[in-house]
N, CA, C and O atoms as CSV, one atom per row, in Angstrom:
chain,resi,resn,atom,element,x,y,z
A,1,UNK,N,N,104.463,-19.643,108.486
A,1,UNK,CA,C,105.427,-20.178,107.552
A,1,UNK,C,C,105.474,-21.699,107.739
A,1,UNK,O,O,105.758,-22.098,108.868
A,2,UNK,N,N,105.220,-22.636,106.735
A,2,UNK,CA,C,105.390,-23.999,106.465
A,2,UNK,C,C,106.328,-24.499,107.190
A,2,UNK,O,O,107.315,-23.773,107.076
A,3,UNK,N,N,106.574,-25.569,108.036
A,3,UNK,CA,C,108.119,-25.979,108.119
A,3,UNK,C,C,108.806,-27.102,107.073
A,3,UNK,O,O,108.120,-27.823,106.349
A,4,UNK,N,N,109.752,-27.120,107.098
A,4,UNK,CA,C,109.963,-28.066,105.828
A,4,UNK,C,C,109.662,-29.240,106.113
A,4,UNK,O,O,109.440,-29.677,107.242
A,5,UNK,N,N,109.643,-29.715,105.286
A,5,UNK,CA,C,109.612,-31.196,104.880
A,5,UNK,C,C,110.809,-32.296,105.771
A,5,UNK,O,O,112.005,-32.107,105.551
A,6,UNK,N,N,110.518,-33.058,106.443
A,6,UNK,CA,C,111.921,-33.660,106.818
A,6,UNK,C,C,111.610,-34.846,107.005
A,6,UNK,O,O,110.718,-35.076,107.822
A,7,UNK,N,N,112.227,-35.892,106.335
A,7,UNK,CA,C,112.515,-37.565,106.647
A,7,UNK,C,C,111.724,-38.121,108.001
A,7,UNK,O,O,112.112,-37.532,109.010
A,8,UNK,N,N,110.923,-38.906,108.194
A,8,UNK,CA,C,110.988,-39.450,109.055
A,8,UNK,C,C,111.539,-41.105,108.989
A,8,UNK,O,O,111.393,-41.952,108.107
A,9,UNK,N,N,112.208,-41.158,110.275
A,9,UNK,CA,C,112.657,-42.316,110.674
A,9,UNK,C,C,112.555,-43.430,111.424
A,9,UNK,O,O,112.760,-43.179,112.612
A,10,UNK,N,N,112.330,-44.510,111.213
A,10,UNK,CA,C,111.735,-45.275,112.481
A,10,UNK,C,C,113.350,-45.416,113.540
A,10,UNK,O,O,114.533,-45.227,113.257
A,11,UNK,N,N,112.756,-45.768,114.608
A,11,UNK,CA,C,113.674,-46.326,115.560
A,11,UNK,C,C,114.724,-46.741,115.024
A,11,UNK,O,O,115.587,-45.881,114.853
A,12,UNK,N,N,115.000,-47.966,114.633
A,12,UNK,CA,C,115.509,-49.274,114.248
A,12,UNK,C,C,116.691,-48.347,113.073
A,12,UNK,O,O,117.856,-48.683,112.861
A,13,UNK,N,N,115.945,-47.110,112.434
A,13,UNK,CA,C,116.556,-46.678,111.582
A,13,UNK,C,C,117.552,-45.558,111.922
A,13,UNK,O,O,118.727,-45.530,111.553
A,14,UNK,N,N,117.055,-44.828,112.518
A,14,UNK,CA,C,117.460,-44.086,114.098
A,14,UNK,C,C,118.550,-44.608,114.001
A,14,UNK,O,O,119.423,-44.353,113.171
A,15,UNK,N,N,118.579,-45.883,115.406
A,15,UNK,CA,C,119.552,-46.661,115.960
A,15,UNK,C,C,121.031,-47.094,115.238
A,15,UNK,O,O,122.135,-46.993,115.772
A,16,UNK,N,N,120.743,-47.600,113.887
A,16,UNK,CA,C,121.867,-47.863,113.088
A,16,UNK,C,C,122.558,-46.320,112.391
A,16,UNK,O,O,123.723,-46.110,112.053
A,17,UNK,N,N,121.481,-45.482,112.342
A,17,UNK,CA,C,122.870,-44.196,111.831
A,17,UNK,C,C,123.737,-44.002,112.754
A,17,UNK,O,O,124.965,-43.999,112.673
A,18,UNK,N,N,122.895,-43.800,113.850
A,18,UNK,CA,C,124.283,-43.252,115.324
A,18,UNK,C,C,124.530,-44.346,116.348
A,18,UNK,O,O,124.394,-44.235,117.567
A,19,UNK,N,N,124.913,-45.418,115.669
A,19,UNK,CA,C,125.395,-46.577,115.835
A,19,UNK,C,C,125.040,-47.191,117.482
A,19,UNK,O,O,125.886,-47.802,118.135
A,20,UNK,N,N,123.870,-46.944,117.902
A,20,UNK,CA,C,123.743,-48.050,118.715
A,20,UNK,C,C,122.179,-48.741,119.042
A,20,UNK,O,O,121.186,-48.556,118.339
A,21,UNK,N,N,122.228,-49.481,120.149
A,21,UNK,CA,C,121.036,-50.400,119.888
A,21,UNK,C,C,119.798,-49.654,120.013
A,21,UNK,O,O,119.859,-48.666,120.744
A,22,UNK,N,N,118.648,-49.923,119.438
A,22,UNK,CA,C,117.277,-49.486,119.029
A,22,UNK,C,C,116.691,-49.546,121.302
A,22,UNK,O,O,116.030,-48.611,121.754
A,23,UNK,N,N,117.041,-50.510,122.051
A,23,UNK,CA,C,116.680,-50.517,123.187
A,23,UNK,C,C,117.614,-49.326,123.815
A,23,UNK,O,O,117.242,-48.777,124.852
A,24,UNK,N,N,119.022,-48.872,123.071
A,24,UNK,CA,C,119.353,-47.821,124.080
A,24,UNK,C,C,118.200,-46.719,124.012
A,24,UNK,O,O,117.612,-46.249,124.986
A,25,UNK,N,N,117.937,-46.309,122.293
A,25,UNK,CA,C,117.225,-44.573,122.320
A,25,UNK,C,C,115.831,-44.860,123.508
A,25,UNK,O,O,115.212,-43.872,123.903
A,26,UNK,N,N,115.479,-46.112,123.949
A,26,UNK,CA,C,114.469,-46.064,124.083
A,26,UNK,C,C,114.923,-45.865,126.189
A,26,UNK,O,O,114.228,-45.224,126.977
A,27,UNK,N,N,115.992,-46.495,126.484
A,27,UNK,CA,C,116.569,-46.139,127.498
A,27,UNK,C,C,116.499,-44.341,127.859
A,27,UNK,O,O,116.089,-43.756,128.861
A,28,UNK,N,N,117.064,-43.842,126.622
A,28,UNK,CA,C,117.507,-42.142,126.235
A,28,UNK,C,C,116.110,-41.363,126.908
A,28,UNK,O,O,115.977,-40.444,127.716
A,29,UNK,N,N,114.959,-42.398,125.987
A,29,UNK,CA,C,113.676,-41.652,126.175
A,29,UNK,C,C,113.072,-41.640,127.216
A,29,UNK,O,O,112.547,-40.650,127.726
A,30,UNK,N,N,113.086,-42.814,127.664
A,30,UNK,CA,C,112.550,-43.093,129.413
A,30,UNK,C,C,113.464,-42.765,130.178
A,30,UNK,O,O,113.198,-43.358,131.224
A,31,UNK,N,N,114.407,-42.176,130.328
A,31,UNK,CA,C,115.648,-41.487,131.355
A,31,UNK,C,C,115.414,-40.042,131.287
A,31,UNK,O,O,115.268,-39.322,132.275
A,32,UNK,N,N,115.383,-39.631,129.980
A,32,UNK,CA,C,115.509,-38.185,129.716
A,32,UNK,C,C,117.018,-38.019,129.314
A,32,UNK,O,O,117.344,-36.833,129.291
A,33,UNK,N,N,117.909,-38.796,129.028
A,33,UNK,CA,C,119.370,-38.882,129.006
A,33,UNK,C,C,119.800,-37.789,127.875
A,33,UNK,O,O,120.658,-36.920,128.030
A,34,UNK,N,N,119.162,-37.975,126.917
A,34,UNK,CA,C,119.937,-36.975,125.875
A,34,UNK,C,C,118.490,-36.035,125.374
A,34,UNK,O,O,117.362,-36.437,125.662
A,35,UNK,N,N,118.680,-34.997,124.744
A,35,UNK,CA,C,117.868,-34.512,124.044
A,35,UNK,C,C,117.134,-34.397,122.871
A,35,UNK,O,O,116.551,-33.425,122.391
A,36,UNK,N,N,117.264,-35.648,122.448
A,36,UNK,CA,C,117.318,-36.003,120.686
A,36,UNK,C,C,115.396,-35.760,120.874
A,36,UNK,O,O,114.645,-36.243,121.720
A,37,UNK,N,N,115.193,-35.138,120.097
A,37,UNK,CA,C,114.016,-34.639,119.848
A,37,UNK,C,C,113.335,-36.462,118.855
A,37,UNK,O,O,113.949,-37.253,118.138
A,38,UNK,N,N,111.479,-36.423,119.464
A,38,UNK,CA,C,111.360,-37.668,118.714
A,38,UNK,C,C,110.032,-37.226,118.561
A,38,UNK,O,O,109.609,-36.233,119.153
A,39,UNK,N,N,109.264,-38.000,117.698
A,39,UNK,CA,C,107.779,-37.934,117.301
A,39,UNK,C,C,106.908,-39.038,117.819
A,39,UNK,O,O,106.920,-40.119,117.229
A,40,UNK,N,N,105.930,-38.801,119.186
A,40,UNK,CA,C,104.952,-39.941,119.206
A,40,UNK,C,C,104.010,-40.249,118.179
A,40,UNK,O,O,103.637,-39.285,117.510
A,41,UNK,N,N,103.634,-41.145,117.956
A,41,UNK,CA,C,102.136,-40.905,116.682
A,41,UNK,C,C,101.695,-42.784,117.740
A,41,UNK,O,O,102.316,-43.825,117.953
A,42,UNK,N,N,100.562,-42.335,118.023
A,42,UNK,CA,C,99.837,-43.536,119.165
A,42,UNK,C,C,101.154,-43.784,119.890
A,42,UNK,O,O,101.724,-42.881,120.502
A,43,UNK,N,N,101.754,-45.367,119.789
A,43,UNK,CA,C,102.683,-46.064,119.787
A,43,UNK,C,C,103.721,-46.083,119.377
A,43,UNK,O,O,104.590,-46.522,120.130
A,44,UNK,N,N,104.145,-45.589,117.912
A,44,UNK,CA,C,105.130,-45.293,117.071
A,44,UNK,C,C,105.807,-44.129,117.541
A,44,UNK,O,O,105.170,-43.266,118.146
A,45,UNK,N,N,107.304,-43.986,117.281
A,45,UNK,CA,C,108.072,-43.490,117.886
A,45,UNK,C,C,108.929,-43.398,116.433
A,45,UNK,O,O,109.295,-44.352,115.748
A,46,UNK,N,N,109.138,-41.949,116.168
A,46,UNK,CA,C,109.268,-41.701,114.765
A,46,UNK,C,C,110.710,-40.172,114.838
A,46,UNK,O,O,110.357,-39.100,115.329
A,47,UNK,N,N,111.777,-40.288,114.452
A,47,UNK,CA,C,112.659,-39.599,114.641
A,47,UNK,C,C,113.058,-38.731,113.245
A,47,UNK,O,O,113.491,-39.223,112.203
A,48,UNK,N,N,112.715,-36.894,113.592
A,48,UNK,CA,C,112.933,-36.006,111.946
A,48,UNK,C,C,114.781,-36.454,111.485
A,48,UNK,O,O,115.595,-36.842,112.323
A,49,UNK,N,N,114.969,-36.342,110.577
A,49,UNK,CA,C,116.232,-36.890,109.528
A,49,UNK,C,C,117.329,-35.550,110.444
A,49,UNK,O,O,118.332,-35.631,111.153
A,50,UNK,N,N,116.249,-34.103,109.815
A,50,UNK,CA,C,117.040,-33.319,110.327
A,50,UNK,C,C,117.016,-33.118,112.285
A,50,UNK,O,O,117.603,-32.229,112.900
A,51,UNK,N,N,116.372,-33.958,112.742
A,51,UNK,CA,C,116.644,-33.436,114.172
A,51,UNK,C,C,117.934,-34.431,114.794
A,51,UNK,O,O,118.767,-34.167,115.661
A,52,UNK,N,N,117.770,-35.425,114.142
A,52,UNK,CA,C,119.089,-36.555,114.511
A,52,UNK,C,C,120.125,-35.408,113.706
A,52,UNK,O,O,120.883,-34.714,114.383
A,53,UNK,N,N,120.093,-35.320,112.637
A,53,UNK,CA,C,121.392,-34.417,112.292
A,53,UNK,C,C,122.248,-33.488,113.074
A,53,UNK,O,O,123.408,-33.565,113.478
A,54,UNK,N,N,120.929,-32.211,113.199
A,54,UNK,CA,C,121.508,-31.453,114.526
A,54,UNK,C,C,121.786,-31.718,115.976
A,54,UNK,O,O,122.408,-31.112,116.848
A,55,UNK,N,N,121.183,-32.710,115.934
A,55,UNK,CA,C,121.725,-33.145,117.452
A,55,UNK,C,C,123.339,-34.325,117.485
A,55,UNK,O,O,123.929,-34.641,118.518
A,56,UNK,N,N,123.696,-34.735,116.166
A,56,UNK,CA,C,124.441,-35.260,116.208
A,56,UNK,C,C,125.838,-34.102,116.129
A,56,UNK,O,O,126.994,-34.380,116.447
A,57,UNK,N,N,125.347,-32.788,115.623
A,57,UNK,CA,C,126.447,-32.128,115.311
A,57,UNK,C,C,126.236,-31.267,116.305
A,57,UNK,O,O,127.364,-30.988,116.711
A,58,UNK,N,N,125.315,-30.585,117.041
A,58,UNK,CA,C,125.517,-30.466,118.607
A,58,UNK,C,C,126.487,-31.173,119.933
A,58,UNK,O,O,126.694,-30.712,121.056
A,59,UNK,N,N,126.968,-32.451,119.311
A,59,UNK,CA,C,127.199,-33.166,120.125
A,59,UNK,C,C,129.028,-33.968,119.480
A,59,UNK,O,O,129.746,-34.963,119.582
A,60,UNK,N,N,128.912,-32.488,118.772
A,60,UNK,CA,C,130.619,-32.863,118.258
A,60,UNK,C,C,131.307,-32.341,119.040
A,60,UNK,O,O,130.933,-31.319,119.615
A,61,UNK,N,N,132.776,-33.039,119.324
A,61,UNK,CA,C,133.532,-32.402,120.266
A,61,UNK,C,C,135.013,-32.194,119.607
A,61,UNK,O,O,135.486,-32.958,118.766
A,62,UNK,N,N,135.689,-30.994,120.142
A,62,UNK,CA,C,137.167,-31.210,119.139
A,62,UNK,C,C,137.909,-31.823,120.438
A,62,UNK,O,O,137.382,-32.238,121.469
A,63,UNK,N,N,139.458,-31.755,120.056
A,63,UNK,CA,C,140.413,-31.879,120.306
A,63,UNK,C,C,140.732,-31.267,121.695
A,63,UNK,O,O,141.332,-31.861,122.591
A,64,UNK,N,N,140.316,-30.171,121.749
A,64,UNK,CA,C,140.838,-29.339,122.647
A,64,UNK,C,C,139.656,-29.179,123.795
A,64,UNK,O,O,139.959,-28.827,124.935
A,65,UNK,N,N,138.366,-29.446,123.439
A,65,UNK,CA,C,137.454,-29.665,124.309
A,65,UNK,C,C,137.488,-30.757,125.118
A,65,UNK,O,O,136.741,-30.656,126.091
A,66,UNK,N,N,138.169,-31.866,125.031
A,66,UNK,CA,C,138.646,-33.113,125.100
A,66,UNK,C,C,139.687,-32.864,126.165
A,66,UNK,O,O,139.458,-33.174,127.334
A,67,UNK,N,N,140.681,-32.381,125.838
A,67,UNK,CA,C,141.620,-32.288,126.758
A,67,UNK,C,C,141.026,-31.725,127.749
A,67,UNK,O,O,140.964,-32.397,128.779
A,68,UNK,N,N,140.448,-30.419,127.757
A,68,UNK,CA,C,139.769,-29.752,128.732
A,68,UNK,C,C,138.585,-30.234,129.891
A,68,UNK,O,O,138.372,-29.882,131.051
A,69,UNK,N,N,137.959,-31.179,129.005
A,69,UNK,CA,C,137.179,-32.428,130.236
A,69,UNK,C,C,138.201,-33.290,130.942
A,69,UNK,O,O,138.062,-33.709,132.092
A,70,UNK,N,N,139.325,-33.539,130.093
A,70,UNK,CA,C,139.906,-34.803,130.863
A,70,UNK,C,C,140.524,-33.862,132.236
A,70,UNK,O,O,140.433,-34.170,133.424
A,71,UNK,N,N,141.087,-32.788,131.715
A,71,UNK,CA,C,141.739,-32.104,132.948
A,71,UNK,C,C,140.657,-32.052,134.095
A,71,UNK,O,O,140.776,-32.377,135.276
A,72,UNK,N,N,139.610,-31.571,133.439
A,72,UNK,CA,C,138.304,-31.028,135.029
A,72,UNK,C,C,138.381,-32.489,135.842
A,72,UNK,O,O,138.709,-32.450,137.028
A,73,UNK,N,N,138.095,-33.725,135.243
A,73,UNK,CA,C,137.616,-34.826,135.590
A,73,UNK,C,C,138.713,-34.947,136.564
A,73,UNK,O,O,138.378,-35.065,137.742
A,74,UNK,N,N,140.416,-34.937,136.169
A,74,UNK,CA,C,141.396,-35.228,136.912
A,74,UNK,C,C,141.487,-34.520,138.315
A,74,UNK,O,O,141.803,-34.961,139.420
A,75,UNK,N,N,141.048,-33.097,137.831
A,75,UNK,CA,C,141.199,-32.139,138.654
A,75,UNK,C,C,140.127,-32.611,140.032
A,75,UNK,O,O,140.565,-32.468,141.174
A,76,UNK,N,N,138.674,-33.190,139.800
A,76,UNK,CA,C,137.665,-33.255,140.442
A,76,UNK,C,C,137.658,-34.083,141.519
A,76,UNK,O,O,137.150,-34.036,142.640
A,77,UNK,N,N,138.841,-35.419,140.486
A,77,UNK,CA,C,139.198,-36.206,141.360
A,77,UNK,C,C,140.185,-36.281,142.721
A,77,UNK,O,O,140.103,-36.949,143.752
A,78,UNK,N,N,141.317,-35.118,142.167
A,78,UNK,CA,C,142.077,-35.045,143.219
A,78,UNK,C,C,141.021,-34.085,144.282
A,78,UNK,O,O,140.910,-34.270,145.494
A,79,UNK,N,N,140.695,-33.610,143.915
A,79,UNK,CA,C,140.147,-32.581,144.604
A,79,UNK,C,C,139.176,-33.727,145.741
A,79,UNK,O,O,139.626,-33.797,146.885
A,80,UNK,N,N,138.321,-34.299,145.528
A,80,UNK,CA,C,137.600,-35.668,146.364
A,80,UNK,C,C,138.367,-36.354,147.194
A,80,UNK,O,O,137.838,-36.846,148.191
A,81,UNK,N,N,139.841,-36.536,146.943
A,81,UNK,CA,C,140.777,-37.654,147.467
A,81,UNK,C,C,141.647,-36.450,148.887
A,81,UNK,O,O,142.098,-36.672,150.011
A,82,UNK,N,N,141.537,-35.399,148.154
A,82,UNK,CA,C,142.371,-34.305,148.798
A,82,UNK,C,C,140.929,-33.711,150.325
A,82,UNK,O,O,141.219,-33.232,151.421
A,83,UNK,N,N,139.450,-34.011,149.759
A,83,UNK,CA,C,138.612,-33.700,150.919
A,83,UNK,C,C,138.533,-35.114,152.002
A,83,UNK,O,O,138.205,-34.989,153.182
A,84,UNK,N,N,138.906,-36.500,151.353
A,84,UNK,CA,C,138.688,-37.408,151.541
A,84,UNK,C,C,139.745,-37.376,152.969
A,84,UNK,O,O,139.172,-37.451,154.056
A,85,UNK,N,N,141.049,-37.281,152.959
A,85,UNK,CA,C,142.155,-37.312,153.614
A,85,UNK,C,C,142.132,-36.149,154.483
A,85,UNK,O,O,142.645,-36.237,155.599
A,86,UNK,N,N,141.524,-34.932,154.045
A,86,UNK,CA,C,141.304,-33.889,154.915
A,86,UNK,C,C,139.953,-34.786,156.348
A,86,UNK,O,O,139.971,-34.854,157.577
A,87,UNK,N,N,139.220,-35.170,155.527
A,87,UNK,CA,C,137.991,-35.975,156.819
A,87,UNK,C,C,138.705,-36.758,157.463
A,87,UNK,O,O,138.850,-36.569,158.670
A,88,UNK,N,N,139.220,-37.646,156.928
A,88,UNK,CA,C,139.609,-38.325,157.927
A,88,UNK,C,C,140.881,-38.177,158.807
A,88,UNK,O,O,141.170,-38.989,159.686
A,89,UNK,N,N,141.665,-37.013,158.485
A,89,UNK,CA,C,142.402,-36.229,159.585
A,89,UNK,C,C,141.668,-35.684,160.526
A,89,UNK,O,O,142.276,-35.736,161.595
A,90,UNK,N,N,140.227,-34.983,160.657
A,90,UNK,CA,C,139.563,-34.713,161.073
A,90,UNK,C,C,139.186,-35.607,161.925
A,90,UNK,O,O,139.252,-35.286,163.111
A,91,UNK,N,N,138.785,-36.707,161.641
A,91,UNK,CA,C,137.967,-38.353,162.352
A,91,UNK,C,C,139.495,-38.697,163.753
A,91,UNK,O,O,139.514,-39.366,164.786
A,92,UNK,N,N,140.306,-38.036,163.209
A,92,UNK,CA,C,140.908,-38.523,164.569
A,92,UNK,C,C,142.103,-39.331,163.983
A,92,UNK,O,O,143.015,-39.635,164.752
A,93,UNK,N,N,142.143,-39.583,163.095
A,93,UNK,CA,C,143.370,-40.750,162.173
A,93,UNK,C,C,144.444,-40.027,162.410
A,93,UNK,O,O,144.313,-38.809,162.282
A,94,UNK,N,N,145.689,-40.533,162.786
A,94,UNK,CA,C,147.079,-40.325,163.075
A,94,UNK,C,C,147.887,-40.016,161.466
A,94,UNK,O,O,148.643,-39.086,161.186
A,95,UNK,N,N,147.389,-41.215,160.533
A,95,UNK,CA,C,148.162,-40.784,159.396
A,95,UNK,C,C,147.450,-41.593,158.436
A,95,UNK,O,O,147.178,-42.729,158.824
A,96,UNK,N,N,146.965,-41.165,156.889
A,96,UNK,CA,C,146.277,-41.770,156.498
A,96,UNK,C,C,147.496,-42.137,155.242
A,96,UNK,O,O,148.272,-41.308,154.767
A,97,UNK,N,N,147.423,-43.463,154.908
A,97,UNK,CA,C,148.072,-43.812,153.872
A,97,UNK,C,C,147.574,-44.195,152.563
A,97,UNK,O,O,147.001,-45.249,152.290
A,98,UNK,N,N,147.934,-42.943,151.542
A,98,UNK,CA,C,148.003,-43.303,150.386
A,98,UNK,C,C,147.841,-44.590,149.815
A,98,UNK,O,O,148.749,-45.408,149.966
A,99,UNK,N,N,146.425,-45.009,148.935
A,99,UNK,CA,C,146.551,-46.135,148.397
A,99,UNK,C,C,147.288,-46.592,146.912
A,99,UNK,O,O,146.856,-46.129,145.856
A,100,UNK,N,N,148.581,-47.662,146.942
A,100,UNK,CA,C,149.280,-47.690,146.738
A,100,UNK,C,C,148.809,-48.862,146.155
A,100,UNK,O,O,148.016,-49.667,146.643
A,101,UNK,N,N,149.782,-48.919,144.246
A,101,UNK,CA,C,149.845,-50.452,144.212
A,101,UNK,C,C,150.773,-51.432,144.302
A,101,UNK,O,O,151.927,-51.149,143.978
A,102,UNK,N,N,150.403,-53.010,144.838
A,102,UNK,CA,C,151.509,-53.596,145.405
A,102,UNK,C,C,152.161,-54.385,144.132
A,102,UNK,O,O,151.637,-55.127,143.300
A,103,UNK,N,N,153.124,-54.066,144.253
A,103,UNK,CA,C,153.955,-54.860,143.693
A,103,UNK,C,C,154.775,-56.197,143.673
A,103,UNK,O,O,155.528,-56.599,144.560
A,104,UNK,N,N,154.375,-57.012,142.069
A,104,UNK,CA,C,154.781,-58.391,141.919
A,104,UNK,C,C,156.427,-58.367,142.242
A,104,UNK,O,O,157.298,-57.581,141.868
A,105,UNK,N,N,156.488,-59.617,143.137
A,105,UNK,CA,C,157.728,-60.231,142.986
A,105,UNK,C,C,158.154,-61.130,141.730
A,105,UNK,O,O,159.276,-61.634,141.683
């Protein structure tokens, strides 16, 4: 079965739909950072219409998915600060004090 037909895009063209610089995708590509599917041809670096599409709507997030990262992240953190203070009760420390901010007179 044929596959369809789909847009190709250069970089540059790429870059301005999903609004950022033509040197990030190329960051993306040499990292492995995201999965945006791309086309070599020699040198040229050529992106399908529909693969930026689906990967842009792969990469929608709601409301509630949102909240739900911010909690893990919070959570991850106490959780680090809470092993952090556990070690160094361990190390022999008498009392470890909470870092605190100081306040202007």
């Amino acid at each position: 079965m044929p596959e369809q037909q789909s847009h190709l895009l250069t970089e540059t063209e790429t870059a301005k739909q999903i609004s950022v610089a033509p040197a990030t995708l190329q960051q993306w590509r040499h990292h492995h950072r995201y999965s945006l599917p791309f086309i070599r041809v020699g040198r040229l670096i050529r992106y399908r219409q529909i693969d930026v599409d689906n990967w842009l709507a792969s990469r929608t997030v709601t409301a509630s998915e949102t909240r739900a990262f911010v909690a893990q992240r919070v959570a991850r953190k106490q959780h680090r600060a809470a092993l952090k203070h556990a070690s160094a009760l361990q190390a022999g420390s008498q009392r470890v004090k909470p870092k605190t901010k100081r306040r202007r007179s």
